[in-house]
CHARMM internal coordinates of N, CA and C (Angstrom, degrees):
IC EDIT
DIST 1 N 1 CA 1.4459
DIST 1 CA 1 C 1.5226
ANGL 1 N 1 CA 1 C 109.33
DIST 1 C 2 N 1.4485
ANGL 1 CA 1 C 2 N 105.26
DIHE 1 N 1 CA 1 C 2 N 131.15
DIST 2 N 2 CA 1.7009
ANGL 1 C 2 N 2 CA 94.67
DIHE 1 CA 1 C 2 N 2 CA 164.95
DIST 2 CA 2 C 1.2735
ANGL 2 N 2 CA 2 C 130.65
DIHE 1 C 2 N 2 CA 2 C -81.81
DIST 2 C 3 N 1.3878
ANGL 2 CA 2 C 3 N 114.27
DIHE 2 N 2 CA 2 C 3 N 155.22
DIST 3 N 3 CA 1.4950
ANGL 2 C 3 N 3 CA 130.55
DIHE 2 CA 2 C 3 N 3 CA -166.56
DIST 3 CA 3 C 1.7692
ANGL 3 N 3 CA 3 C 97.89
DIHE 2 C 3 N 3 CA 3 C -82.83
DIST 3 C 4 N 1.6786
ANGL 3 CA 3 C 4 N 106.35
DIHE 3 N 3 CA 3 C 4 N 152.83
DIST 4 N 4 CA 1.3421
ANGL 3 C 4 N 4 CA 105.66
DIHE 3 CA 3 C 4 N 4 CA -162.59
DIST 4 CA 4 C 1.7239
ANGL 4 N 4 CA 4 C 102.99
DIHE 3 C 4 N 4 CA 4 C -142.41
DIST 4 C 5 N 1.5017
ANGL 4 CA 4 C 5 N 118.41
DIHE 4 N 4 CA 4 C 5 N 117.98
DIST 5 N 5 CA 1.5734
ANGL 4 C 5 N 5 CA 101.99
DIHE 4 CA 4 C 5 N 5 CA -168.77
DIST 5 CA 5 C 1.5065
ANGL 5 N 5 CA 5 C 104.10
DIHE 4 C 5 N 5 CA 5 C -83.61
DIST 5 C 6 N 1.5155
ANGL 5 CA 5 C 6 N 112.95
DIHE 5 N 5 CA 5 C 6 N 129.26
DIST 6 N 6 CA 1.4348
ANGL 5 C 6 N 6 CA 112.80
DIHE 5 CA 5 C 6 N 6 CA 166.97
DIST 6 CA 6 C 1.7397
ANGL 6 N 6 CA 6 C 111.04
DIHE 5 C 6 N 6 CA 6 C -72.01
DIST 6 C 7 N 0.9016
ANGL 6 CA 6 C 7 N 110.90
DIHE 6 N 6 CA 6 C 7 N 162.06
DIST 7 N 7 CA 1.4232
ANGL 6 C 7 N 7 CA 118.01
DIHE 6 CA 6 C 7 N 7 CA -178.88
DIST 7 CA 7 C 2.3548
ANGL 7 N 7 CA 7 C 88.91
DIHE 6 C 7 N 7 CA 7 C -134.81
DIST 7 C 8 N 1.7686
ANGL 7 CA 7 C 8 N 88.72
DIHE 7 N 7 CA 7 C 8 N 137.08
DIST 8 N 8 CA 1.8407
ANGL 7 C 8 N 8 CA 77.41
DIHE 7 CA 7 C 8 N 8 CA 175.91
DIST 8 CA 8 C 1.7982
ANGL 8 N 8 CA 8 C 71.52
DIHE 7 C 8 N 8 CA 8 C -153.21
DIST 8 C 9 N 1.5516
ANGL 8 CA 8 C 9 N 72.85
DIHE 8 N 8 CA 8 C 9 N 135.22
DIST 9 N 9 CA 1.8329
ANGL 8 C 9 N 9 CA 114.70
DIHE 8 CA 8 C 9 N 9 CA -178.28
DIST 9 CA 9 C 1.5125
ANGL 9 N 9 CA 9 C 112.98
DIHE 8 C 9 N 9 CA 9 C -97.68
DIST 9 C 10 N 1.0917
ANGL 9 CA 9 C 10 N 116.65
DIHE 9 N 9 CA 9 C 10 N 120.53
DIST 10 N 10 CA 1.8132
ANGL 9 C 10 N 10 CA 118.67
DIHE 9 CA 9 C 10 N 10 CA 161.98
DIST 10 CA 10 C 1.3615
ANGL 10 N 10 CA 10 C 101.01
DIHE 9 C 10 N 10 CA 10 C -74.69
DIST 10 C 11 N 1.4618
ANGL 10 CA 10 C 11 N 108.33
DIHE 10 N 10 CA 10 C 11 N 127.22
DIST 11 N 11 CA 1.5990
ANGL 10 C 11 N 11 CA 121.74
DIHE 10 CA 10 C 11 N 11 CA 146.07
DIST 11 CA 11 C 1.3473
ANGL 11 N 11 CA 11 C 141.67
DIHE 10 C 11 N 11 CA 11 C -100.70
DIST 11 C 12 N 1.3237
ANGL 11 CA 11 C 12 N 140.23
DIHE 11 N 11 CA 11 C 12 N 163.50
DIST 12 N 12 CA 1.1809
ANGL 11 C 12 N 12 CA 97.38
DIHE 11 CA 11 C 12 N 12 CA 158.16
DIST 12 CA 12 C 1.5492
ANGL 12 N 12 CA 12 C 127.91
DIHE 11 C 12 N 12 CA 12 C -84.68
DIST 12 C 13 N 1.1816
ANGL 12 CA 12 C 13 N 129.03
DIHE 12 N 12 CA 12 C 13 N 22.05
DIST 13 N 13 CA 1.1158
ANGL 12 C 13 N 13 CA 133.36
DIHE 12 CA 12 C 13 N 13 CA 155.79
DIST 13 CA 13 C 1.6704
ANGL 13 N 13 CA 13 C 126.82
DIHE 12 C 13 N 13 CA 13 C -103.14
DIST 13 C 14 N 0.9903
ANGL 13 CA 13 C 14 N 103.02
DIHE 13 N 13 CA 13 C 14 N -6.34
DIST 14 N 14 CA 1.4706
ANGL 13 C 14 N 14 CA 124.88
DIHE 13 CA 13 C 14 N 14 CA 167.26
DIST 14 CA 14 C 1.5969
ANGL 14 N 14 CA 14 C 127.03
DIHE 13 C 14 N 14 CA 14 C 171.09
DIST 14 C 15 N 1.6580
ANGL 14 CA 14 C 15 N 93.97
DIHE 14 N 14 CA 14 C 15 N -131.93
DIST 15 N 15 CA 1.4318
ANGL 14 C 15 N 15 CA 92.73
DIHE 14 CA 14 C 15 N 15 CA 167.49
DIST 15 CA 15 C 1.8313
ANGL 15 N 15 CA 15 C 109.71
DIHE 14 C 15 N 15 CA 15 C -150.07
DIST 15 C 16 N 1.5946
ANGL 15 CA 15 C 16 N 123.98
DIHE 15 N 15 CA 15 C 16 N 151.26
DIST 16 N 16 CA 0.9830
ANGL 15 C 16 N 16 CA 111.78
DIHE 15 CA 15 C 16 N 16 CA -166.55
DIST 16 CA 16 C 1.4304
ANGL 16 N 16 CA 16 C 91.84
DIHE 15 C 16 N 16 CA 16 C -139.19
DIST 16 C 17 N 1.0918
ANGL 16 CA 16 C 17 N 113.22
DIHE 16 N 16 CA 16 C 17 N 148.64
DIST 17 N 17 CA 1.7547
ANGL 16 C 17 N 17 CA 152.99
DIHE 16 CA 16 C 17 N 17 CA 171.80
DIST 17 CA 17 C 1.3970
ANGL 17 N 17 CA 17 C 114.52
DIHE 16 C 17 N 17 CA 17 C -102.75
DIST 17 C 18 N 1.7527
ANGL 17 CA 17 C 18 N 103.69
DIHE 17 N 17 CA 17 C 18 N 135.33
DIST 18 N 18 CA 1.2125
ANGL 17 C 18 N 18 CA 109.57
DIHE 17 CA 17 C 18 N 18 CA -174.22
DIST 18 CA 18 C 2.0360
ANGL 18 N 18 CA 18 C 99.33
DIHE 17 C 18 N 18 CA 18 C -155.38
DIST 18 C 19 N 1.4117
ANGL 18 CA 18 C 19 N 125.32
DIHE 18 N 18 CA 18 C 19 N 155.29
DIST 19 N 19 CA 1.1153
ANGL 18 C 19 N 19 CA 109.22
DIHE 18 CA 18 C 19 N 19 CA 179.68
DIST 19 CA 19 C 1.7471
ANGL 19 N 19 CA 19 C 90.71
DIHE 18 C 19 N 19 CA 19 C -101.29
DIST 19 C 20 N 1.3648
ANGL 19 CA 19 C 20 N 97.61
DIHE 19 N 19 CA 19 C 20 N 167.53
DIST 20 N 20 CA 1.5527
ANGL 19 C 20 N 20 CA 98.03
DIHE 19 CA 19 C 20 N 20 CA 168.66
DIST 20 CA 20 C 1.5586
ANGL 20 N 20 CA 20 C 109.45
DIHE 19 C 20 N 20 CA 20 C -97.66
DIST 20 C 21 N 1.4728
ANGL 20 CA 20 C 21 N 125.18
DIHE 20 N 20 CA 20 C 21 N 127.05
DIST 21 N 21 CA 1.3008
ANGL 20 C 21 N 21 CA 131.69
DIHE 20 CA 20 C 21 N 21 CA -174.02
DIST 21 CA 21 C 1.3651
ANGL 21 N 21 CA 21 C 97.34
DIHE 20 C 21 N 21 CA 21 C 117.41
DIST 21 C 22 N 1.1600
ANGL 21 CA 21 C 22 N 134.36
DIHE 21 N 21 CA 21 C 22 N -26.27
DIST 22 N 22 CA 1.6751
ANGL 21 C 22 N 22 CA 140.05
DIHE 21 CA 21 C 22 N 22 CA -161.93
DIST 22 CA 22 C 1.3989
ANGL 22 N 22 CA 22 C 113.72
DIHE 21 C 22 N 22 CA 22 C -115.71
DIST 22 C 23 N 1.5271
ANGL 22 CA 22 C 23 N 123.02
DIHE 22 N 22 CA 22 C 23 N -2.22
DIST 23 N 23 CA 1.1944
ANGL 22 C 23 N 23 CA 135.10
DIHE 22 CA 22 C 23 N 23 CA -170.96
DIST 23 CA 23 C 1.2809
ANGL 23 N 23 CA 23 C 111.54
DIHE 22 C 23 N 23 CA 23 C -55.80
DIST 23 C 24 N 1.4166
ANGL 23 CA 23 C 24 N 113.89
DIHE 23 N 23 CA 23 C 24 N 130.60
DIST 24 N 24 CA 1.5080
ANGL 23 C 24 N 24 CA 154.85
DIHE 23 CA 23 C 24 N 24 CA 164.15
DIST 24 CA 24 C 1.8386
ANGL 24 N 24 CA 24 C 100.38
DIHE 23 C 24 N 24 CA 24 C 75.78
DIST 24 C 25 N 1.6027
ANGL 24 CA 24 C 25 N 108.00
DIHE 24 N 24 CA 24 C 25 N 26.56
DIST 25 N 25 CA 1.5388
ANGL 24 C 25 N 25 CA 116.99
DIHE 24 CA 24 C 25 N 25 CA -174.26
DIST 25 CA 25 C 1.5028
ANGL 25 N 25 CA 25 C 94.17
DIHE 24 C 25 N 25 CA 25 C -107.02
DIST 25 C 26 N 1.4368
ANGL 25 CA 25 C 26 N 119.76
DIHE 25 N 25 CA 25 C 26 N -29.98
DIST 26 N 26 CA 1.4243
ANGL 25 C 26 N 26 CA 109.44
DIHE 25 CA 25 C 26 N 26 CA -153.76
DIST 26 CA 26 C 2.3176
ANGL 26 N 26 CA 26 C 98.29
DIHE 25 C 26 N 26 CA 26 C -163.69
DIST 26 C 27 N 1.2652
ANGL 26 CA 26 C 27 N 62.78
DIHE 26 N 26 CA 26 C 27 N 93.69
DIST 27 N 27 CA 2.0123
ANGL 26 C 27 N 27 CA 90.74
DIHE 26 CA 26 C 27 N 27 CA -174.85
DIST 27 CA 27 C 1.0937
ANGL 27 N 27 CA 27 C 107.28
DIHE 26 C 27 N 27 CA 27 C -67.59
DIST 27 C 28 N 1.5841
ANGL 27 CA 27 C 28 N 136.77
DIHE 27 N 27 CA 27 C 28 N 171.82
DIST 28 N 28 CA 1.5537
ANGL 27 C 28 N 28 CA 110.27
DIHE 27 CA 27 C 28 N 28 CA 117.03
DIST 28 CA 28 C 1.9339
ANGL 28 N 28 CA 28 C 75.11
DIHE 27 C 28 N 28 CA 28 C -155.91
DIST 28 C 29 N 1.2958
ANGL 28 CA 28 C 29 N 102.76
DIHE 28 N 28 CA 28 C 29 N 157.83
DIST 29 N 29 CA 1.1759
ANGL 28 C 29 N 29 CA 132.49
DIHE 28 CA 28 C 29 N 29 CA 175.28
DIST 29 CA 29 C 2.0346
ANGL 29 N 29 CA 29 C 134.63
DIHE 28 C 29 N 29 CA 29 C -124.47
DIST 29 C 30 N 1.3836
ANGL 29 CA 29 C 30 N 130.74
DIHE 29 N 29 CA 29 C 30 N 144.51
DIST 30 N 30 CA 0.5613
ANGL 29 C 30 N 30 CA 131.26
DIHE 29 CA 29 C 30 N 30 CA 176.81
DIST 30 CA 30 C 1.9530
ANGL 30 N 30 CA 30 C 128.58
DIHE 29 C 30 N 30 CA 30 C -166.00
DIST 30 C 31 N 1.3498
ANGL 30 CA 30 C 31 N 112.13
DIHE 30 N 30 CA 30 C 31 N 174.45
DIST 31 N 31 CA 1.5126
ANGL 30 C 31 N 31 CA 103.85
DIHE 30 CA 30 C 31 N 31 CA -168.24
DIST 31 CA 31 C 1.6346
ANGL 31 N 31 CA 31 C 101.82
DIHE 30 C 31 N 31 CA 31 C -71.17
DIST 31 C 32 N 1.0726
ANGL 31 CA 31 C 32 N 118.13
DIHE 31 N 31 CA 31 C 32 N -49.70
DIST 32 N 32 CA 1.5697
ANGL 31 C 32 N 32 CA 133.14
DIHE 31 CA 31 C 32 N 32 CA 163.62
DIST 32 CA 32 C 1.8372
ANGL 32 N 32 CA 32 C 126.17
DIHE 31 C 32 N 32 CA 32 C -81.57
DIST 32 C 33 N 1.3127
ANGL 32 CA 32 C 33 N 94.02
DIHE 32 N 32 CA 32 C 33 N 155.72
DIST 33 N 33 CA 1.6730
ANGL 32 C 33 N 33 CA 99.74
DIHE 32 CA 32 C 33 N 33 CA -178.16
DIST 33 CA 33 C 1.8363
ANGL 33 N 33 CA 33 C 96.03
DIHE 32 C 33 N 33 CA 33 C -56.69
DIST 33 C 34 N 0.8589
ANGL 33 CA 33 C 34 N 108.91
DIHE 33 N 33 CA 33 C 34 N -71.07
DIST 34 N 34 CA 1.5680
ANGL 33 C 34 N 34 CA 122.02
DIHE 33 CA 33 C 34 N 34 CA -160.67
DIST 34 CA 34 C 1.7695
ANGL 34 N 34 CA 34 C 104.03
DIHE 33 C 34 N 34 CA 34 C -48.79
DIST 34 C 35 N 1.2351
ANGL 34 CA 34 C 35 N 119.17
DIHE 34 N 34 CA 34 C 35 N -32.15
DIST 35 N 35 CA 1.3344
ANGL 34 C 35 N 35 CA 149.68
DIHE 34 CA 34 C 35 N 35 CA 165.66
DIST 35 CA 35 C 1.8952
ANGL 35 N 35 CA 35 C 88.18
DIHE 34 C 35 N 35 CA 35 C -35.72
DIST 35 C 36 N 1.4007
ANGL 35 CA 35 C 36 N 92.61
DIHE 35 N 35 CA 35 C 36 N -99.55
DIST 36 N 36 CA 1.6192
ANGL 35 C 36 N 36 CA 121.61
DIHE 35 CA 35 C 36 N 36 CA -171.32
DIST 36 CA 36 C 1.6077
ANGL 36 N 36 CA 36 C 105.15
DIHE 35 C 36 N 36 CA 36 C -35.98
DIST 36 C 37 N 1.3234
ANGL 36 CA 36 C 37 N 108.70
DIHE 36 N 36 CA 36 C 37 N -58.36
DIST 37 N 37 CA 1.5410
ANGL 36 C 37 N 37 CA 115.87
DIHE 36 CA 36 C 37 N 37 CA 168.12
DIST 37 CA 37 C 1.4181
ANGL 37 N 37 CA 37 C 129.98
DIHE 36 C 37 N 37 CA 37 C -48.61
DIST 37 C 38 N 1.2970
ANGL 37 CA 37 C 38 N 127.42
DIHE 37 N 37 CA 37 C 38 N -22.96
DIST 38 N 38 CA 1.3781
ANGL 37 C 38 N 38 CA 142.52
DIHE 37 CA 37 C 38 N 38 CA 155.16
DIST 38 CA 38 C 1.2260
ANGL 38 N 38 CA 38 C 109.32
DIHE 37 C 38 N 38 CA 38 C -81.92
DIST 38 C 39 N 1.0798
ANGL 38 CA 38 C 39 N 129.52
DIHE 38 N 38 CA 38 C 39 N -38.85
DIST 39 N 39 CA 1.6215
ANGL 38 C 39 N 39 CA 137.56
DIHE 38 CA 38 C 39 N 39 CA -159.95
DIST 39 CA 39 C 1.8529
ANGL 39 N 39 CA 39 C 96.20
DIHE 38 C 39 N 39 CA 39 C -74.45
DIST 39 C 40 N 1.7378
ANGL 39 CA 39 C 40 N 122.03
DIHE 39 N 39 CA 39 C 40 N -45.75
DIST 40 N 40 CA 1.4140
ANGL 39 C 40 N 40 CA 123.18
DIHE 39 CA 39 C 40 N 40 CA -171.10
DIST 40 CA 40 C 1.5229
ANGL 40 N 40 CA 40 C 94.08
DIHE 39 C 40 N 40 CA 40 C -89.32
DIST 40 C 41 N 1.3873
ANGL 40 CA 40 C 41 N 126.32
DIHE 40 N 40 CA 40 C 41 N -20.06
DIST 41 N 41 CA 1.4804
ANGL 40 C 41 N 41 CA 104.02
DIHE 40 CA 40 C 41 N 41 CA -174.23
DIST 41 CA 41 C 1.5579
ANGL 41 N 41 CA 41 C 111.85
DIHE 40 C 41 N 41 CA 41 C -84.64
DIST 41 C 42 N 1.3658
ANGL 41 CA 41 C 42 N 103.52
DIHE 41 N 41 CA 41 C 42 N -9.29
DIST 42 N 42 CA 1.8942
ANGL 41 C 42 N 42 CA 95.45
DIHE 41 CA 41 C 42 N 42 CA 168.57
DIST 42 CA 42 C 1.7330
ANGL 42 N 42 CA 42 C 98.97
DIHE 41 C 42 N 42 CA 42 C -76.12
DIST 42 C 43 N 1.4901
ANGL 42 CA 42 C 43 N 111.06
DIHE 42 N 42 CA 42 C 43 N -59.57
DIST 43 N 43 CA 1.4162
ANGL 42 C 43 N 43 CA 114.26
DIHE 42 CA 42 C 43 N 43 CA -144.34
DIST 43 CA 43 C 1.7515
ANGL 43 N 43 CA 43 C 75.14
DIHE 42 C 43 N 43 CA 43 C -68.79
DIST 43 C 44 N 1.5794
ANGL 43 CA 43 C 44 N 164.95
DIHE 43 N 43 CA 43 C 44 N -10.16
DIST 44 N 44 CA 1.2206
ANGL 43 C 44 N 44 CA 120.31
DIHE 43 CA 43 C 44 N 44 CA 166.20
DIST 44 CA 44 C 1.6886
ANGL 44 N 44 CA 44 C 121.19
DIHE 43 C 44 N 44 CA 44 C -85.57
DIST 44 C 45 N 1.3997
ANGL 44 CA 44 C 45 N 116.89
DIHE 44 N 44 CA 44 C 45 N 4.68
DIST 45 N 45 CA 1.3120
ANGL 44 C 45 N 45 CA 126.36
DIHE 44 CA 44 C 45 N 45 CA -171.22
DIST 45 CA 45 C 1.6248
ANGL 45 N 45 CA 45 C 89.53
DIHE 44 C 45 N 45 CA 45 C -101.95
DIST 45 C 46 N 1.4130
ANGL 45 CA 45 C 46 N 126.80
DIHE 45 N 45 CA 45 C 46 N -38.06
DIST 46 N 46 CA 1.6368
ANGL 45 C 46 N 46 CA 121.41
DIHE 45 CA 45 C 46 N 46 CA 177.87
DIST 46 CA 46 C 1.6973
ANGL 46 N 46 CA 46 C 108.96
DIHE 45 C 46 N 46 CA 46 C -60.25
DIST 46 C 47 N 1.1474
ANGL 46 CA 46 C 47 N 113.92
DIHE 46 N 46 CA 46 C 47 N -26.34
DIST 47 N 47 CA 1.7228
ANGL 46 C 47 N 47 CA 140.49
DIHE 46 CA 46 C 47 N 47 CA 179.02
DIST 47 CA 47 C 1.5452
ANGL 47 N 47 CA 47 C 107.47
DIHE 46 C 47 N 47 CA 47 C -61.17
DIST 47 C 48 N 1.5660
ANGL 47 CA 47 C 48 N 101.36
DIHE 47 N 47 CA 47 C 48 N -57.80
DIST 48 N 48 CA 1.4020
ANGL 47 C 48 N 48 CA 113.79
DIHE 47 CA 47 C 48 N 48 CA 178.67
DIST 48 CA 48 C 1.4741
ANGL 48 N 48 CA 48 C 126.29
DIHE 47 C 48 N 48 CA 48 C -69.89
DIST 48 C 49 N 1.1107
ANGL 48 CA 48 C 49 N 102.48
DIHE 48 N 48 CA 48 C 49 N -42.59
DIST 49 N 49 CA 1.3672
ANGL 48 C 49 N 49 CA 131.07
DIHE 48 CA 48 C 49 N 49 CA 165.56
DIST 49 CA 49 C 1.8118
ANGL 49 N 49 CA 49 C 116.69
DIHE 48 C 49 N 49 CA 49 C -54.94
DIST 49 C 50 N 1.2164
ANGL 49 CA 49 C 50 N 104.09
DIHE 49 N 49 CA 49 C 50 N -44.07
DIST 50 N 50 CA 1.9341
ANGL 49 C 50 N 50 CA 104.38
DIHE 49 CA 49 C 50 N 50 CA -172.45
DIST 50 CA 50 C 1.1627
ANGL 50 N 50 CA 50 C 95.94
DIHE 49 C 50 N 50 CA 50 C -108.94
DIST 50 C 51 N 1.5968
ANGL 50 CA 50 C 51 N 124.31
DIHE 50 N 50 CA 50 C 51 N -36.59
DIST 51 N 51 CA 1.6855
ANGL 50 C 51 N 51 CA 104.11
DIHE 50 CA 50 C 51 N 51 CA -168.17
DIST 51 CA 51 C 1.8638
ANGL 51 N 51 CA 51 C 105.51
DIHE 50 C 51 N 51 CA 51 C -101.52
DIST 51 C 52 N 1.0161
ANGL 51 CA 51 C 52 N 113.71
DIHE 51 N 51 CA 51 C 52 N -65.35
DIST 52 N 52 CA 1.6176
ANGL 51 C 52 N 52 CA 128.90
DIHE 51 CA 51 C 52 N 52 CA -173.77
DIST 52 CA 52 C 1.3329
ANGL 52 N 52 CA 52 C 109.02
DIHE 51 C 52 N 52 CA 52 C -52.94
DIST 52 C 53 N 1.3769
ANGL 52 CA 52 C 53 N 136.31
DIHE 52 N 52 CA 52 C 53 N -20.91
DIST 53 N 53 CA 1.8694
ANGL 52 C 53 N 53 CA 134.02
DIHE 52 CA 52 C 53 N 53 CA 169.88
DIST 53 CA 53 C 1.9985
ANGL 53 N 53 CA 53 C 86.49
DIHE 52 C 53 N 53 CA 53 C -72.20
DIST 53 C 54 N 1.0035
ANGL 53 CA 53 C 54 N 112.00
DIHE 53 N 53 CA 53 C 54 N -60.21
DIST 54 N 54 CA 1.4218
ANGL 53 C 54 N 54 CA 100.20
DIHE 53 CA 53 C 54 N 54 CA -154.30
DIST 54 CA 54 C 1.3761
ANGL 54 N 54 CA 54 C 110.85
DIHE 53 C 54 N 54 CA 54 C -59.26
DIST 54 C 55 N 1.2655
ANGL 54 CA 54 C 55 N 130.44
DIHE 54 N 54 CA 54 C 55 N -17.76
DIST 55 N 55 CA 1.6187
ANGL 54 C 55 N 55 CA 135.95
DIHE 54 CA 54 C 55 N 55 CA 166.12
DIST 55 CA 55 C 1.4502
ANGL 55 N 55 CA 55 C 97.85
DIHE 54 C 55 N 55 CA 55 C -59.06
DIST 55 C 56 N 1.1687
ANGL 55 CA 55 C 56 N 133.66
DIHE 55 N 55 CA 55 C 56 N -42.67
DIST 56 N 56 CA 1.5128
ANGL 55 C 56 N 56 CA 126.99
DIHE 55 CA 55 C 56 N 56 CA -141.40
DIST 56 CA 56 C 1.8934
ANGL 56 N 56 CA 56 C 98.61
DIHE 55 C 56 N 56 CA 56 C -77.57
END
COOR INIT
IC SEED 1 N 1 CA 1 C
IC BUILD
């Protein structure tokens, strides 16, 4: 599997997660870093999981 750099943003409403290559496909957000960082590492495995098996 390839490796994927998250990128996680301070807001002032929180903080948001994004992979690079996957941008504005696969979010995840939260009040905390560690938050946001859990939050995009499901929704890119839910990604992998519903969209990228059915290509294969």
């Amino acid at each position: 599997m390839r490796e994927l750099k998250i990128i996680v943003e301070k807001h002032p409403e929180g903080y948001v997660a994004y992979p690079l290559g996957l941008k504005r496909i696969v979010v995840g957000g939260g009040n905390t870093y560690e938050e946001a960082l859990e939050d995009v590492k499901s929704a890119i495995k839910f990604h992998i999981e519903t969209f990228w098996r059915k290509c294969l």
